[in-house]
C-alpha positions as a printed NumPy array, in Angstrom:
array([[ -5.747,  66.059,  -8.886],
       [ -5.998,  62.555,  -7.846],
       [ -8.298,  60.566,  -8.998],
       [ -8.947,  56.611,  -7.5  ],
       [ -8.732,  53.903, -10.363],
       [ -9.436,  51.105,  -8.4  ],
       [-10.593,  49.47 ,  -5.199],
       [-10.203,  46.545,  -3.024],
       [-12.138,  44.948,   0.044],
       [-10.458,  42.538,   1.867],
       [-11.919,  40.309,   4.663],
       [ -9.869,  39.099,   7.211],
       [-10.327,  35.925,   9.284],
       [ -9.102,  34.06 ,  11.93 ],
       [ -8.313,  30.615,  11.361],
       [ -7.029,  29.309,  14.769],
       [ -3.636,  28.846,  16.409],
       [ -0.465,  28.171,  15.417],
       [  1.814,  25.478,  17.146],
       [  2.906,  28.547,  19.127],
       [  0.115,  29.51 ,  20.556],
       [ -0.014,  32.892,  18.273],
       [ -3.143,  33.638,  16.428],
       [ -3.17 ,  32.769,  12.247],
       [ -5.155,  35.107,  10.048],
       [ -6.254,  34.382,   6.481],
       [ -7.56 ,  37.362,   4.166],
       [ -9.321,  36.971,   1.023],
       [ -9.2  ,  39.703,  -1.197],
       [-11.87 ,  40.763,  -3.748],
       [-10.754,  42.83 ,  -6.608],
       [-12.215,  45.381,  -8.876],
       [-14.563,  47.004,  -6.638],
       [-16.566,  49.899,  -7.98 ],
       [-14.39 ,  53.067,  -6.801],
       [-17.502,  54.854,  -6.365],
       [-19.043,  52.39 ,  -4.058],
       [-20.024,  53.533,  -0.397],
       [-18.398,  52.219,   2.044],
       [-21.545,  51.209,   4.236],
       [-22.919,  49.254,   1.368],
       [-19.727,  47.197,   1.125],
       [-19.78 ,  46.531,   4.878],
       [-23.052,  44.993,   3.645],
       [-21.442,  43.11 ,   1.248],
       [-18.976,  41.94 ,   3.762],
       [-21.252,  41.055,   6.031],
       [-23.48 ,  38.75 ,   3.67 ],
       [-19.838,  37.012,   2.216],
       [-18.821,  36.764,   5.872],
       [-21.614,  34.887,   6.935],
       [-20.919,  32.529,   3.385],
       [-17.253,  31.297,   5.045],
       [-16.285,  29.152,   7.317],
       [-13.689,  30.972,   9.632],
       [-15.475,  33.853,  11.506],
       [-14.314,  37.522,  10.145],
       [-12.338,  39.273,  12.512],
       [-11.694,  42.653,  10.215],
       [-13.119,  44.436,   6.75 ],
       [-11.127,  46.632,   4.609],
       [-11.013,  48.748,   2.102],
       [ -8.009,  49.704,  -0.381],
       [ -7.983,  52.226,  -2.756],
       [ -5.632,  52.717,  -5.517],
       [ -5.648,  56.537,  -6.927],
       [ -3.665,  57.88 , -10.511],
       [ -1.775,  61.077,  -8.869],
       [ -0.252,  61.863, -11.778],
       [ -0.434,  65.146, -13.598]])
């Protein structure tokens, strides 16, 4: 059975233009979330550290990281 060891939310943001004209995204990655956390309450989370930065957030996510060995 699988069971999660670890999480990680990551907020993505955008942080203008290139000399292209293509969009740049930045991410900033906060480790060692509790695996048992729900995911609304770390949309609230992301939502208060959003509001903290400078670059508006254009995505949240979340990665978990599971042990499937036997």
């Amino acid at each position: 059975m699988a069971e999660m060891i670890n999480s990680r939310l990551t907020l993505e943001f955008n942080a203008g233009m290139d000399e292209t004209g293509e969009t740049v995204f930045k991410q900033k990655n906060f480790n060692n979330v509790k695996p048992e956390a729900a995911d609304p309450s770390l949309l609230t989370v992301a939502t208060a550290l959003g509001q903290l930065q400078e670059l508006p957030v254009t995505a949240v996510t979340r990665t978990n990281e599971y042990d499937i060995t036997e």
